[in-house]
N, C-alpha and C positions, 0 to 999 in steps of 0.2 A: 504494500500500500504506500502510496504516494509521500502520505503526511509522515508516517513514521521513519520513511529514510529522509524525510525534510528534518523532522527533530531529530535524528541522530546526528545529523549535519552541519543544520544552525548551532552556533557556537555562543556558550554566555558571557557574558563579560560584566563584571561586578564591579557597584560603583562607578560605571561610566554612562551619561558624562561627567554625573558629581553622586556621592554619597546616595546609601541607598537605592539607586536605581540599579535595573539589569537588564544589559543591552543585548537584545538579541540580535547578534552577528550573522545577516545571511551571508556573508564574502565569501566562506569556503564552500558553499554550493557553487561559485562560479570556477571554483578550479575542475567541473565536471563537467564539460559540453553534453551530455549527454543526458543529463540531469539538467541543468537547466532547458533542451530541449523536453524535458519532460515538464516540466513548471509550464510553458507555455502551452502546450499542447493540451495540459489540463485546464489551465484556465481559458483558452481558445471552447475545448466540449464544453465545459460548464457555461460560457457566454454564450452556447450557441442557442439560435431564434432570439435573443434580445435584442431590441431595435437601436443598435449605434452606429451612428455616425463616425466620430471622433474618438480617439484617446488621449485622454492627458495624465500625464505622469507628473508626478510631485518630487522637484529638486530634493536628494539628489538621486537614493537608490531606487525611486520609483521610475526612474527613467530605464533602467537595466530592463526590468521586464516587462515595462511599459512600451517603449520604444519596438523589443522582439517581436511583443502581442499585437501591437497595431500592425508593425508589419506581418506578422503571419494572417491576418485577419482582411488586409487588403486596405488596411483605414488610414487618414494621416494622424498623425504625431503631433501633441501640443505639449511644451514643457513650461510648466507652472516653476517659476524659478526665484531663488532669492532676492530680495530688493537690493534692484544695481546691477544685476548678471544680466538682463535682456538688453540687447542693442536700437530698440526700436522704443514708438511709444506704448505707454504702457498703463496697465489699471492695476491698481494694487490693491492690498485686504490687509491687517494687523489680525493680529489673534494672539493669545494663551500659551504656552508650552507650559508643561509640567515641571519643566525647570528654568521659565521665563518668559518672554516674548518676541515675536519673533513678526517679521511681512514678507507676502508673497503677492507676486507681480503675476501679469502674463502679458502677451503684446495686445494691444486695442482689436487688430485684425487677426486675431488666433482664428479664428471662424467665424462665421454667418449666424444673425440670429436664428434660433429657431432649430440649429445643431443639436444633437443627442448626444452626449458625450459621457464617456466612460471614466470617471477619475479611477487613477491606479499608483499605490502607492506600496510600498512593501511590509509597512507594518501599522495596524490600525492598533494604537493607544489609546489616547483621551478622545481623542477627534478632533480635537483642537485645526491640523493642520488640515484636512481631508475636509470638514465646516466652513473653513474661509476659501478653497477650491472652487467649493460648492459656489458660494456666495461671488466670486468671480466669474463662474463659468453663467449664473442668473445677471449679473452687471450685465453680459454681453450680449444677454437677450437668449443664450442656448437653455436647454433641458438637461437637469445630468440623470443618464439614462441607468445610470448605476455606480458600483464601486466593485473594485478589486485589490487583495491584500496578498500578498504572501502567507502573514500571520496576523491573528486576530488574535489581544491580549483579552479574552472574554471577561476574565474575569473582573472587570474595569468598567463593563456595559456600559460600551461608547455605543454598542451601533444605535439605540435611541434617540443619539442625536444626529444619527444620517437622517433618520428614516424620513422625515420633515422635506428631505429635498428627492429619496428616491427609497424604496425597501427592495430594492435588489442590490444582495452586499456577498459578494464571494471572497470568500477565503479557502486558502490551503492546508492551514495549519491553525490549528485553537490551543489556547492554554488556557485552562479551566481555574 
């Protein structure tokens, strides 16, 4: 099964970024091409018949299997990116972090209103980040057509506060 050689894989990391916290590491899933070919291809079935448009991936690991997924899916590519990384004009959102605050941009012209779009990020925590996505992807006038995680830290019950913008939420992997 897919999720348990994802958790033998993902690596913890204690204390980072600051005290108390545990970073769940997906990096060493990328030393497997063939593994990460299987990340995509799961979450490519499980998306399948949901009506997207667009993908966007959340600076910066949601871009890795963000970026694969659209492209195995046939869809373009939108990178939701730190305040000051995008080259172009741009609409930004502030939000929450569990250890601060943080903005996220994307360009004015990412897409057309009325767009479907798929946020995809690699790991749903608070919500925090994956909430102000949202809220940008509605600025622009699109729909967000769903979400997709890596990991879902369940035990946190973020998805709550997707559900408001879409209640289709995949995940690979749950920590209860």
């Amino acid at each position: 099964m897919l999720e348990q050689t994802l958790k033998e894989v993902i690596r913890d990391i204690q204390d980072f970024p600051k005290p108390g916290i545990v970073f769940k590491d997906i990096t060493p899933i990328l030393k497997d091409a063939a593994l990460c070919t299987a990340v995509v291809e799961e979450f490519a079935t499980r998306l399948k018949g949901m009506d997207i448009d667009a993908i966007a991936g959340v600076e910066s690991r949601g871009f890795l299997f963000g970026l694969m997924l659209a492209n195995r899916m046939g869809l373009p590519f939108i990178p939701i990116r730190k305040q000051g990384k995008l080259p172009f004009k741009t609409i930004s959102e502030s939000y929450a972090l569990e250890y601060g605050q943080a903005t996220i941009e994307v360009h004015e012209d990412a897409f057309a209103a009325g767009t479907k779009v798929l946020i995809h990020d690699d790991l749903l925590a608070t919500g925090g980040t994956v909430v102000a996505a949202s809220k940008l992807v509605e600025k622009l006038g699109g729909v967000v057509a769903g979400y997709s995680f890596v990991i879902s830290l369940d035990f946190l019950q973020s998805e709550g506060r997707l559900t408001r913008f879409s209640d289709q939420i995949v995940s690979l992997v749950h920590y209860k």
